[in-house]
ZAMARGU-4260 file (C-alpha; in steps of 0.2 Angstrom, whole numbers, plus 5000, padded with zeros to 4 digits):
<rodrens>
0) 5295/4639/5068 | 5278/4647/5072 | 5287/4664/5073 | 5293/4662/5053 | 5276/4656/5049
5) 5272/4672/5053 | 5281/4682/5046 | 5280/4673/5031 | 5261/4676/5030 | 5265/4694/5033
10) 5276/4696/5020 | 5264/4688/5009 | 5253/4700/5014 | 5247/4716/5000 | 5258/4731/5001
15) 5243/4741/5005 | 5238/4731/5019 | 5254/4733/5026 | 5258/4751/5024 | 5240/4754/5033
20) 5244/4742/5047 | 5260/4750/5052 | 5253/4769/5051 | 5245/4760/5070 | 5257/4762/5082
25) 5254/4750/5096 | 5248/4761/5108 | 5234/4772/5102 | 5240/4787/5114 | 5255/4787/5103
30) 5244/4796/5088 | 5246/4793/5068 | 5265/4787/5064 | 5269/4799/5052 | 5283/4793/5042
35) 5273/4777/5038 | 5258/4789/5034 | 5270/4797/5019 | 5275/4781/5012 | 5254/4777/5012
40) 5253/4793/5004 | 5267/4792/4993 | 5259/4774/4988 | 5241/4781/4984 | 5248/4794/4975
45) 5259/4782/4965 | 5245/4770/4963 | 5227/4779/4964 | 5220/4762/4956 | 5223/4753/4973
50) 5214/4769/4984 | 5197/4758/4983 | 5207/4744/4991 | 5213/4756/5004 | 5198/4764/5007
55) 5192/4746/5008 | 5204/4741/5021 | 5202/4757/5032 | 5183/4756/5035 | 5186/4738/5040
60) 5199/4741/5052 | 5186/4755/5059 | 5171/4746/5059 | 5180/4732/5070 | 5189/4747/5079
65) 5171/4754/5083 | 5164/4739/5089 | 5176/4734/5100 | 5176/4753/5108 | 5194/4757/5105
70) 5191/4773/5098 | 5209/4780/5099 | 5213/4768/5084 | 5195/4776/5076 | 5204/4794/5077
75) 5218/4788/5070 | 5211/4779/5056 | 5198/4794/5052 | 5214/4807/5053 | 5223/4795/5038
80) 5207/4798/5028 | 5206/4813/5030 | 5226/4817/5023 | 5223/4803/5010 | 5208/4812/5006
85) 5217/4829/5004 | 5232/4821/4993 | 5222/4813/4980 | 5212/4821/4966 | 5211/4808/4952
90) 5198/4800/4945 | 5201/4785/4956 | 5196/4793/4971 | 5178/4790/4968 | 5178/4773/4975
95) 5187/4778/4990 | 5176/4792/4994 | 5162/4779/4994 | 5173/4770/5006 | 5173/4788/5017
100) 5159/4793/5018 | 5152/4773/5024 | 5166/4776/5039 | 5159/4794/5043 | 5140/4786/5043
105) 5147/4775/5055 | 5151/4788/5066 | 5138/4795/5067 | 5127/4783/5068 | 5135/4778/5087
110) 5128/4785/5099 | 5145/4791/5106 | 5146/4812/5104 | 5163/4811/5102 | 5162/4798/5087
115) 5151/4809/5080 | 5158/4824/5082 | 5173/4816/5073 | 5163/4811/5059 | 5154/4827/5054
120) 5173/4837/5055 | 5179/4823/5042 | 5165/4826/5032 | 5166/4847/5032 | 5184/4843/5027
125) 5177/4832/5013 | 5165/4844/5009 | 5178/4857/5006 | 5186/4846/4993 | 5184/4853/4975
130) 5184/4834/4964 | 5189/4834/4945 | 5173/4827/4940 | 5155/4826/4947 | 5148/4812/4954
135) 5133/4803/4949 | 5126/4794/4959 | 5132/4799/4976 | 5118/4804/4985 | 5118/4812/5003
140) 5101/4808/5009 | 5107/4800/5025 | 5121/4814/5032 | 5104/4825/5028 | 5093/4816/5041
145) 5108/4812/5051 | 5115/4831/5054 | 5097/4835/5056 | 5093/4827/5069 | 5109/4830/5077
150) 5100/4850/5077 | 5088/4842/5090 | 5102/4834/5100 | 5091/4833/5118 | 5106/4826/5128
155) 5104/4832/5147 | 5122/4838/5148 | 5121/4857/5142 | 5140/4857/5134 | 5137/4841/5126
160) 5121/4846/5118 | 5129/4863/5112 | 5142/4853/5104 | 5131/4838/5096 | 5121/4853/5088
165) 5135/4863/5082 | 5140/4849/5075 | 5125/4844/5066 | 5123/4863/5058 | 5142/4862/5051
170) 5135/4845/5042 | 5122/4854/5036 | 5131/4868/5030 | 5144/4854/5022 | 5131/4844/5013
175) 5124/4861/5005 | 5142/4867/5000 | 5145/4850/4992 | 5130/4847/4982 | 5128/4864/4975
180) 5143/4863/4971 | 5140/4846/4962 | 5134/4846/4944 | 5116/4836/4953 | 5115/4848/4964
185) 5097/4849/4962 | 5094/4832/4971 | 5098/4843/4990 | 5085/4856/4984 | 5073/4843/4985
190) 5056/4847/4998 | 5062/4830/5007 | 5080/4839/5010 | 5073/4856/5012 | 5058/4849/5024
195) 5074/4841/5035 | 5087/4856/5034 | 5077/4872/5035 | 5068/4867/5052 | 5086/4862/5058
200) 5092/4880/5055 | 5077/4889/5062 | 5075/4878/5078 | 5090/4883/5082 | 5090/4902/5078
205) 5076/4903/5089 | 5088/4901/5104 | 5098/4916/5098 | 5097/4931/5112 | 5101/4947/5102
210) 5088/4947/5086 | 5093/4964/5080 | 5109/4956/5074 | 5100/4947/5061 | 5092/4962/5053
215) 5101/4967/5040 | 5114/4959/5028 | 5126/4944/5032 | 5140/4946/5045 | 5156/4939/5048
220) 5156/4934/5065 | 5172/4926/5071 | 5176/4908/5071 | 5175/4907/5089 | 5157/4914/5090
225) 5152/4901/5077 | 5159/4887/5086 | 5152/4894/5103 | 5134/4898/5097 | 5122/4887/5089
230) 5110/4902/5085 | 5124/4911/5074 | 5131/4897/5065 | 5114/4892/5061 | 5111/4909/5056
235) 5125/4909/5043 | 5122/4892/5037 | 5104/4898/5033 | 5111/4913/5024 | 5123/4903/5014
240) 5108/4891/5009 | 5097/4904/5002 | 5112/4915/4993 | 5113/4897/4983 | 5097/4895/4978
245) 5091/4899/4960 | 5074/4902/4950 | 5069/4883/4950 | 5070/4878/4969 | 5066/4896/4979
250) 5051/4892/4986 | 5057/4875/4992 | 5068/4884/5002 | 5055/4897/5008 | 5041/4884/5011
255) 5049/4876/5027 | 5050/4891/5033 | 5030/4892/5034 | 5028/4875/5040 | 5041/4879/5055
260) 5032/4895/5059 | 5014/4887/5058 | 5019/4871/5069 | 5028/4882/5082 | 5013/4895/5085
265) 5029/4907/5080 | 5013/4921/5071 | 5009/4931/5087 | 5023/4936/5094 | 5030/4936/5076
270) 5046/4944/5080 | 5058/4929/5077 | 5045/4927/5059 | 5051/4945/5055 | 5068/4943/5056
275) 5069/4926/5050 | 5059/4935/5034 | 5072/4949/5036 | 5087/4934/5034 | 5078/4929/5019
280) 5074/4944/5010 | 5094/4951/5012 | 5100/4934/5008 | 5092/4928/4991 | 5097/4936/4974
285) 5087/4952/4972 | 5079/4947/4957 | 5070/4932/4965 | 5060/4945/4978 | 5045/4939/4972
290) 5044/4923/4975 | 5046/4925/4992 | 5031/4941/4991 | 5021/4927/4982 | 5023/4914/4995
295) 5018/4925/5009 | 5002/4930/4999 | 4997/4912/4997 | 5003/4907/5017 | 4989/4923/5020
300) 4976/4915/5010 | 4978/4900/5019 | 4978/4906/5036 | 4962/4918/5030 | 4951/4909/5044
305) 4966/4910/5058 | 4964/4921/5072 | 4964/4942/5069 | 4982/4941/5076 | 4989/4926/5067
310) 4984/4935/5051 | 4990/4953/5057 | 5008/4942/5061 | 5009/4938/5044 | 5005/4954/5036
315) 5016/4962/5046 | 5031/4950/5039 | 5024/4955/5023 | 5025/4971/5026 | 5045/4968/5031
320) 5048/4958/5015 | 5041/4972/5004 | 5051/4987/5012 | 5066/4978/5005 | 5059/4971/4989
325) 5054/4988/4986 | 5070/4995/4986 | 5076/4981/4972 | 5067/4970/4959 | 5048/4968/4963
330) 5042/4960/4947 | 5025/4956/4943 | 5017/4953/4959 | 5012/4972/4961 | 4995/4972/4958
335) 4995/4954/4965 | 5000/4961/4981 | 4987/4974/4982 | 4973/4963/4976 | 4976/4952/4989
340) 4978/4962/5003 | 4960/4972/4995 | 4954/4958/4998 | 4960/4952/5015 | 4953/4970/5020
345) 4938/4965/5015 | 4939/4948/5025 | 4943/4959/5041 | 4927/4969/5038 | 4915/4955/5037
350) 4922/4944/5050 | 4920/4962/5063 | 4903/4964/5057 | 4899/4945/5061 | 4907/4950/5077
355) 4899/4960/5082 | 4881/4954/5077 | 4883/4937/5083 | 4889/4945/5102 | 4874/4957/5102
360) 4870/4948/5117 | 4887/4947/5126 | 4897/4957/5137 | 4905/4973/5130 | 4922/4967/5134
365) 4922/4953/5123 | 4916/4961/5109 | 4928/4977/5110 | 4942/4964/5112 | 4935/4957/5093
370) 4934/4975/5086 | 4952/4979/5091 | 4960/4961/5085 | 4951/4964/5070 | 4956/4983/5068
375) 4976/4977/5071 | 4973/4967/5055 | 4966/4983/5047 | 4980/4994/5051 | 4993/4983/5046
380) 4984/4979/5030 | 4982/4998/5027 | 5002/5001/5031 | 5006/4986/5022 | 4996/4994/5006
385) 5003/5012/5009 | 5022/5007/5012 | 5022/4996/4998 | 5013/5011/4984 | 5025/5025/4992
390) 5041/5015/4990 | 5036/5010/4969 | 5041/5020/4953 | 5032/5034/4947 | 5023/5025/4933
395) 5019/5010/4944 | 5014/5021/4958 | 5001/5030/4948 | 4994/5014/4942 | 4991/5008/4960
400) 4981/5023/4964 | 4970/5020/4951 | 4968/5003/4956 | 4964/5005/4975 | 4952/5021/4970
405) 4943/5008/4960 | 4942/4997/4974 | 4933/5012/4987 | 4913/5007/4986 | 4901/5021/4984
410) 4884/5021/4990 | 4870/5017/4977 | 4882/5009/4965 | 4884/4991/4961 | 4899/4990/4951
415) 4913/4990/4965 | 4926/4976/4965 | 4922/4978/4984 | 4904/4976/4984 | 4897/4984/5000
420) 4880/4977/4998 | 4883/4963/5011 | 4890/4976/5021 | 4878/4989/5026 | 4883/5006/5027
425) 4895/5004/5042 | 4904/4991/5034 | 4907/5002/5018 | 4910/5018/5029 | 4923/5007/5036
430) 4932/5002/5017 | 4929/5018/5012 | 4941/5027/5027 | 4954/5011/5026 | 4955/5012/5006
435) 4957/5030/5007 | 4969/5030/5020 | 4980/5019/5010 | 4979/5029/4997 | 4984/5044/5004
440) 5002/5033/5013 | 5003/5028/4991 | 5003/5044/4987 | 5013/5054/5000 | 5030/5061/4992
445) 5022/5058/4977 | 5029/5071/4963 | 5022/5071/4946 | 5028/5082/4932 | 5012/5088/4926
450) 4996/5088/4937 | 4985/5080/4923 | 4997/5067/4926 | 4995/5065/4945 | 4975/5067/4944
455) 4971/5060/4926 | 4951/5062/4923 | 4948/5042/4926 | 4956/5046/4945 | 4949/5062/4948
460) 4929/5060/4947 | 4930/5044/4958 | 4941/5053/4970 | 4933/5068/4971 | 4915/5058/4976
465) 4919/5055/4992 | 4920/5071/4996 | 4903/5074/4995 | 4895/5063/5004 | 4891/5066/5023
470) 4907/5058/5032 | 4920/5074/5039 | 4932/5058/5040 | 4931/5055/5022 | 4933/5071/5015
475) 4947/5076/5026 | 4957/5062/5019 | 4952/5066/5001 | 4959/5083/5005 | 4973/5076/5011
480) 4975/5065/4995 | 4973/5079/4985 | 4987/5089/4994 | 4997/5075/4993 | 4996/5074/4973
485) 4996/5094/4970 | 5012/5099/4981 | 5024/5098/4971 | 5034/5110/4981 | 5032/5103/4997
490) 5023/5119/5002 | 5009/5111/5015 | 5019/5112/5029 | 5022/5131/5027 | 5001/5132/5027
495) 4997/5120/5040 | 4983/5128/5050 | 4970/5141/5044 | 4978/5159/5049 | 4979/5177/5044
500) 4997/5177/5039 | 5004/5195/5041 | 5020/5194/5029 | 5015/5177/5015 | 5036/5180/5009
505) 5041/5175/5025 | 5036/5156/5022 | 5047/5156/5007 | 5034/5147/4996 | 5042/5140/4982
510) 5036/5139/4966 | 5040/5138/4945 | 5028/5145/4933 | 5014/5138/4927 | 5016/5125/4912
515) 5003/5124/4896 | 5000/5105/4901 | 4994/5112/4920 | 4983/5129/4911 | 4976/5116/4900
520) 4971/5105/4916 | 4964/5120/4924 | 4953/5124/4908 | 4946/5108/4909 | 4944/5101/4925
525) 4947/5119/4936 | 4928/5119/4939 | 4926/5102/4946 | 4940/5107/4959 | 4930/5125/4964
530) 4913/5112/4965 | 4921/5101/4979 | 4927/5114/4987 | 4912/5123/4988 | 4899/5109/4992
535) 4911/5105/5006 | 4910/5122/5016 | 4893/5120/5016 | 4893/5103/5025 | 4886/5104/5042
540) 4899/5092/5052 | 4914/5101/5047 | 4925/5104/5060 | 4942/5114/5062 | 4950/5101/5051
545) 4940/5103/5038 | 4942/5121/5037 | 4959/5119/5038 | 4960/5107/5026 | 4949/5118/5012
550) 4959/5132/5016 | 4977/5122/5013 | 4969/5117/4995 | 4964/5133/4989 | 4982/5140/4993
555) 4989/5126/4984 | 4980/5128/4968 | 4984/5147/4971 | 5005/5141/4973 | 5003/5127/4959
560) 4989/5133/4945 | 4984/5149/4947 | 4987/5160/4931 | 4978/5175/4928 | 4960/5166/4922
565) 4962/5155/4937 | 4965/5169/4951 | 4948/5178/4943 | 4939/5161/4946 | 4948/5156/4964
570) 4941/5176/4968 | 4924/5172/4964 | 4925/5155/4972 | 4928/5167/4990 | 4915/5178/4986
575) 4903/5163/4982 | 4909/5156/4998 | 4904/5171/5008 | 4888/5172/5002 | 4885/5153/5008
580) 4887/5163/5026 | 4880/5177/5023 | 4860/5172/5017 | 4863/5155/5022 | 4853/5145/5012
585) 4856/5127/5018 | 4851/5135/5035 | 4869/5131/5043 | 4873/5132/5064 | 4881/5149/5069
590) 4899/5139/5069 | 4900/5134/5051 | 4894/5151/5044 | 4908/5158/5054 | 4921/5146/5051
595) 4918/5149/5030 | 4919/5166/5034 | 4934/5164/5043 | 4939/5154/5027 | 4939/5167/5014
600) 4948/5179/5027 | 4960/5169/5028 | 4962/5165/5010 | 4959/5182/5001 | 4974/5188/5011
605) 4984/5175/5006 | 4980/5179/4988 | 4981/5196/4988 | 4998/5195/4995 | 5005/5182/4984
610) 4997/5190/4969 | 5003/5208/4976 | 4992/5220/4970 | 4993/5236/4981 | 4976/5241/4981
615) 4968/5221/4981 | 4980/5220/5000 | 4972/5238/5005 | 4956/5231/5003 | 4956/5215/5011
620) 4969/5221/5027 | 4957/5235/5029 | 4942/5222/5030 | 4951/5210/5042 | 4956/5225/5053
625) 4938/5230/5053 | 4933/5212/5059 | 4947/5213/5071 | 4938/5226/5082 | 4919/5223/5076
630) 4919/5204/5073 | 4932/5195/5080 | 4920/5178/5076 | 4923/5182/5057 | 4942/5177/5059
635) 4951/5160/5063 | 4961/5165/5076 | 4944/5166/5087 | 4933/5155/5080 | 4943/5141/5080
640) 4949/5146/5098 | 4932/5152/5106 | 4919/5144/5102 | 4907/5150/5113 | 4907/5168/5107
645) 4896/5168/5092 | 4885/5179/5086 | 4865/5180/5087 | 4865/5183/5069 | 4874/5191/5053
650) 4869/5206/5048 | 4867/5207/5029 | 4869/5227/5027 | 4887/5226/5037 | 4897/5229/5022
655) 4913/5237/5029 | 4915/5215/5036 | 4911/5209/5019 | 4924/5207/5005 | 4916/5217/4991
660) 4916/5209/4973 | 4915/5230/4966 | 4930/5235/4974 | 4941/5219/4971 | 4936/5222/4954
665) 4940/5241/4953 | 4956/5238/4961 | 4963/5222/4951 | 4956/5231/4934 | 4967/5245/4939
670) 4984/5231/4937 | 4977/5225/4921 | 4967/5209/4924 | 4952/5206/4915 | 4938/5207/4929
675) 4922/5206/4918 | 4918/5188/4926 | 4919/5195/4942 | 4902/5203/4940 | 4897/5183/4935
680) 4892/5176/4952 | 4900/5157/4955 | 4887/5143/4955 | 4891/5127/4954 | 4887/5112/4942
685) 4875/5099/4949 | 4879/5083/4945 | 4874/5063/4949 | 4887/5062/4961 | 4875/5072/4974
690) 4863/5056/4971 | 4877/5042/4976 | 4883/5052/4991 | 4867/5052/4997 | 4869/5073/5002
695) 4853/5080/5009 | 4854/5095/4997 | 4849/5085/4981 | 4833/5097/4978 | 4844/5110/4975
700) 4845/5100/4956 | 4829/5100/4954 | 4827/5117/4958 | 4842/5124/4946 | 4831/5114/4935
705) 4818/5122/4936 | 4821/5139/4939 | 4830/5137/4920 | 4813/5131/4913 | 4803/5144/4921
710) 4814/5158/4920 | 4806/5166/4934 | 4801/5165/4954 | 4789/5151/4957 | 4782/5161/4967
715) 4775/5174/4950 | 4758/5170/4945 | 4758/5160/4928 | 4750/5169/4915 | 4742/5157/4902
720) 4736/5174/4888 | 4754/5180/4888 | 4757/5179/4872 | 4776/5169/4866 | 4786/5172/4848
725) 4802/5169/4843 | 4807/5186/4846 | 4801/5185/4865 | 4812/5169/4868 | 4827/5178/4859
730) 4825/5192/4870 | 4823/5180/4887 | 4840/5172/4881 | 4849/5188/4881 | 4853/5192/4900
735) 4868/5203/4897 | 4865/5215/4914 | 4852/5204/4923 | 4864/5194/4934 | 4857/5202/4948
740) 4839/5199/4948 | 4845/5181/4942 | 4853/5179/4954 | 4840/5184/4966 | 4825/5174/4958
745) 4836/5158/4959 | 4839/5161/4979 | 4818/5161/4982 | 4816/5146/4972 | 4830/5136/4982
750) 4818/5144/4998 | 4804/5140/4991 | 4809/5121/4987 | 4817/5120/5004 | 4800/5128/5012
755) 4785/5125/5002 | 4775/5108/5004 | 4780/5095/4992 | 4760/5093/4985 | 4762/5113/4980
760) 4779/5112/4973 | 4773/5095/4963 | 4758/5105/4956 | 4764/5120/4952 | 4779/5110/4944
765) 4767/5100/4931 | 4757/5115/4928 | 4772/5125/4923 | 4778/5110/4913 | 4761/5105/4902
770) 4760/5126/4899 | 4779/5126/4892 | 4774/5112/4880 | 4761/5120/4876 | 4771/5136/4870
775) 4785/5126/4861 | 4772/5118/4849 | 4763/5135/4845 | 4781/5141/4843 | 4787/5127/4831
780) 4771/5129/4821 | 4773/5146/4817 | 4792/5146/4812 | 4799/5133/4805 | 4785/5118/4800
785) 4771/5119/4785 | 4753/5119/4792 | 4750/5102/4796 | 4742/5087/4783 | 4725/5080/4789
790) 4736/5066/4795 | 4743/5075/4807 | 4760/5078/4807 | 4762/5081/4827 | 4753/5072/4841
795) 4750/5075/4857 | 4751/5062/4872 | 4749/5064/4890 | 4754/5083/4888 | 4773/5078/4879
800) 4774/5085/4860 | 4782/5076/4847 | 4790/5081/4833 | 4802/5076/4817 | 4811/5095/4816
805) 4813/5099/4839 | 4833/5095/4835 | 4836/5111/4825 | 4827/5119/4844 | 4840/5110/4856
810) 4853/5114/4848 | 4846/5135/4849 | 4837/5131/4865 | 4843/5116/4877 | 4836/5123/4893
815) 4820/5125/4886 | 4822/5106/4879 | 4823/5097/4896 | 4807/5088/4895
</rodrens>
């Protein structure tokens, strides 16, 4: 009777409950009964309305099956879900899912591996379900901490821990497929989520053994190295995060990344920081570069007070990040990039100075060690800067190189973004070089179509200040710059090193003819080239390089601007030049008189070669084959070799060693160049930017100056009865045929200003001032004003005239209007 009861109650039992209860088969080892599993199937299908109550049913049965620990009837029951799972796709799935995914939390959250292993492949399995419609509100806040944690898994069994984390990176990856998939996938995006998933991943990258492998663009390892290696599965589940992440949530992924990194001291060393930046920077959409650039500007300004090696660390993954942003979008962080990194430099600077005051006192060793942590975050700032520029478009690049040129401080000005006056003048000396260096990196391969382009006038007067001022350093790599932006050929490395070149056609220089826009240049800023090259032979701690260096620049304007007008100028440069040798004004060492004599060897053959005029290369081979036997010194094969054999002194009456400015003339007229300003001897203009380098040679202005008002050496007696008209001063302005003796009375009143007491000079300068006053108003008087009312229509005071009609005279006479 009992036994019918029973069966009875069965049969009154639900349909569903009775098709689940027989997919059990009495012994667990038996597995999943499959026919009854297709009539469950077949069932659910039939009737989705009753899957909640299935769903209902099954997590029961697990729950109990769990708790009593008979977890071959858990496998079972997971492994009908799972078909179940795969079978329906209605909308009445939804409730059952719920029901799935409260049976996968309880599996995971036994502590039995194998339980939760179980649980996270039925949940990749679910994951890997496409639903008809989204859900709202699912959320998956707890497989998020769940899986994460399982990253960590500490279990002192080596395979089991392996297998826990595997397992916990495959949720991860699950959960990310799922809800980015969802229409509120924005929840997972969430910095909770990112906080918990992103540290996952990374701490388990770290154990990865080969890092090139992560390099460069994602891999398709085989399945049985992602199922073997927690480092690579973690690898590719990071990967697959970021290629999902949009605009909005970026830097929530990338922010973790930070956190990890700072937590786990991962800076210095930073090579797992590169790759992981590596990862990042192949991984994301192109476009969204920049937000990855920005974050690591902003982690650098936070970690501005770290240790020198912490913030080199992180340049240098900036540095990473922008070699491959540069070669896609960069967007509008360009000048952000720079500007931060100026400043950093900056940062560097004062921190080594502080240094190195405030260890005065302590051992040598300690402070060295500062310096050189400090100079490893200069360098990398400096490559970071130049990498960056040399990697960006044309008209970006040019931009940048008027940016970081505004940047480089000048002595005795005030209106640097980088004020140096905190800094004294090593710590500008030290921004100066950097700046520059980083400039020259932005503007290696650096083509322009035009050189006004390349060197627009807003670029080129800052530029070329450096290169007066008394730092060999600074005005190597000015030179350098300017190669860098005038080569449009790639013709340095056919000139490298100061030579007498025997055949110039066998370098194979290459070069077009010279455009209107480039003649036009020439015209107008040709003389502010000649000036720097000029002032900067006469430098006295110029060294090979610098020789080199001025040598390579006068061949390139040769090979990229030299037209007819410009050959005439570049020729009277080299005789100018010689002359600086030759009466050595600025009283120079034996070295540098030799070396800029070796200079224009070098040069003039050169130009007469490339220019080929027959009788202009007889003169000058005939002139180096001379100095061959006579004066070796005078060419740069020895000077630059031997040293120590220098002459006594240069005799001024040798003219078979000099290049001759008649004979150049005679023998260029003869091929129909116009050689009348050959006869014009070169000076240079002076300008303020003597007074901001701080040269030594700044009374040269003011004896230019005046030498123009006095017309004559200081040296000549001033006669006050000499009497002065209109006609005289005309006559004094026409100097047609006197360039000699000009030239002659200018060179003894630079030695007398270089020699004379400064009491005498000031004296005979005011006495020579108050007498040309004097003169002018007699002279105005008499031609061109009324005689004056009783009012007086002049006045004197303190020796300076006045008067209503002296602009008609400046604009005859400026020289004579300087007071």
């Amino acid at each position: 009777l009992s036994a019918g009861v029973c069966c009875c109650c069965a049969a009154l039992r639900p349909r569903y409950k009775r098709l689940v209860d027989n997919i059990f088969p009495e012994d667990p080892k038996d597995g999943l009964v499959k026919a009854d599993m297709e009539k469950l199937t077949f069932y659910a299908v039939s009737a989705p309305e009753k899957l909640d109550r299935i769903g209902a049913y099954l997590a029961e049965r697990l729950t109990r099956d769990v708790a009593r620990h008979r977890y071959g009837y858990v496998l079972i029951a997971m492994e009908a879900l799972d078909q179940l799972l795969m079978a329906c796709h209605s909308q009445s799935i939804k409730p059952f899912v719920e029901s799935f995914l409260h049976m996968v939390a309880k599996l995971l959250e036994s502590g039995e591996p194998k339980l939760q292993v179980l649980g996270t492949n039925s949940f990749v399995k679910f994951a890997n379900i496409e639903e008809d419609t989204p859900s709202y509100h699912r959320r998956y806040d707890f497989f998020v901490s769940r899986f994460s944690a399982m990253c960590h898994s500490r279990d002192p069994d080596p395979e089991i821990q392996n297998e826990i984390r595997i397992a916990g990176i495959r949720g991860i990856q699950g959960v990310v497929r799922k809800a980015v998939n969802d229409e509120l996938r924005a929840t997972i995006w969430e910095p909770q989520h990112m906080d918990k998933i992103v540290p996952s991943l990374l701490f388990n990258m770290q154990k990865i053994e080969d890092i090139d492998s992560r390099v460069g663009p994602p891999s398709s390892p085989t399945v049985g190295v992602k199922e073997e290696n927690p480092s690579v599965l973690a690898e590719n589940c990071f990967r697959e995060l970021l290629g999902r992440a949009t605009y909005g949530n970026m830097n929530n992924a990338v922010r973790p990344v930070f956190a990890h990194l700072d937590h786990h001291r991962l800076w210095d060393p930073n090579e797992f920081a590169v790759s992981c930046f590596k990862i990042i920077m192949y991984s994301i959409q192109a476009q969204y570069s920049h937000h990855v650039i920005q974050e690591i500007l902003g982690h650098l300004d936070v970690r501005k007070r770290d240790s020198p090696r912490v913030r080199a660390g992180i340049i240098q993954v900036l540095l990473e990040a922008v070699a491959i942003a540069a070669k896609g979008s960069i967007g509008p962080t360009v000048l952000e990039v720079f500007n931060t990194l100026l400043k950093h430099l900056r940062i560097s600077v004062d921190f080594e100075l502080c240094d190195r005051r405030s260890s005065a006192e302590s051992t040598t060793l300690s402070i060295s060690s500062k310096e050189s942590d400090e100079r490893i975050v200069q360098n990398a700032i400096i490559q970071t800067i130049g990498f960056f520029g040399s990697n960006l478009p044309d008209y970006q690049r040019s931009e940048i190189m008027m940016f970081i040129m505004s940047k480089v401080p000048v002595l005795g000005t005030t209106s640097q973004s980088l004020d140096p006056s905190n800094l004294g003048d090593l710590g500008t000396r030290r921004i100066q070089i950097m700046l520059l260096r980083s400039l020259l990196m932005v503007t290696s391969g650096y083509k322009a179509t035009t050189i006004s382009n390349a060197l627009p006038a807003p670029f080129l007067d800052p530029l070329l200040s450096p290169s007066l001022m008394e730092d060999s350093e600074l005005r190597q790599l000015v030179l350098e710059i300017l190669h860098n932006l005038i080569d449009r050929h790639d013709n340095r490395a056919k000139l490298r090193g100061i030579r007498i070149i025997p055949d110039v056609s066998d370098l194979k220089i290459k070069r077009d003819k010279i455009s209107r826009q480039d003649v036009s240049f020439m015209k107008k800023h040709g003389q502010q080239l000649y000036r720097h090259i000029y002032l900067g032979c006469k430098e006295e701690d110029n060294v090979q390089k610098n020789f080199e260096l001025l040598f390579t620049s006068l061949a390139l304007t040769t090979i990229e601007l030299a037209n007819e007008e410009v050959v005439i100028d570049l020729i009277r440069l080299a005789i100018a030049l010689q002359d600086i040798a030759i009466i050595n004004e600025d009283n120079l060492p034996m070295f540098n008189r030799c070396g800029v004599m070796a200079l224009v060897a070098a040069y003039l053959n050169f130009l007469s070669q490339m220019i080929a005029v027959p009788a202009f290369c007889q003169h000058v081979s005939k002139v180096i084959e001379t100095r061959n036997v006579e004066a070796a010194y005078f060419l740069p094969e020895t000077i630059f070799k031997d040293k120590s054999n220098l002459p006594k002194s240069l005799e001024k009456d040798e003219t078979d060693l000099f290049f001759l400015t008649n004979k150049i003339a005679e023998s260029l007229g003869g091929s129909g160049y116009n050689v009348e300003r050959l006869s014009v001897p070169y000076v240079p203009q002076v300008t303020d930017e003597d007074r901001l380098s701080r040269r030594k040679s700044i009374v040269d202005t003011v004896s230019l100056q005046v030498d123009i008002l006095s017309g004559s050496s200081i040296e000549d007696k001033v006669d006050n009865t000499e009497e002065i008209t209109f006609e005289a001063l005309k006559k004094a302005i026409d100097n047609n045929g006197l360039e000699e003796q000009e030239k002659e009375k200018r060179r003894l009143v630079i030695e007398k200003f270089q020699k004379a007491p400064f009491e005498e000079i000031a004296a005979q300068c005011e006495t020579k001032a108050n007498l040309l006053h004097d003169r002018l108003a007699q002279i105005l008087e008499l031609t061109i004003r009324p005689p004056p009312s009783p009012s007086g229509a002049m006045t004197m005071t303190a020796g300076h005239a006045h008067y209503h009609s002296v602009p008609v005279y400046e604009m005859k006479f400026p020289d004579l209007c300087v007071y």
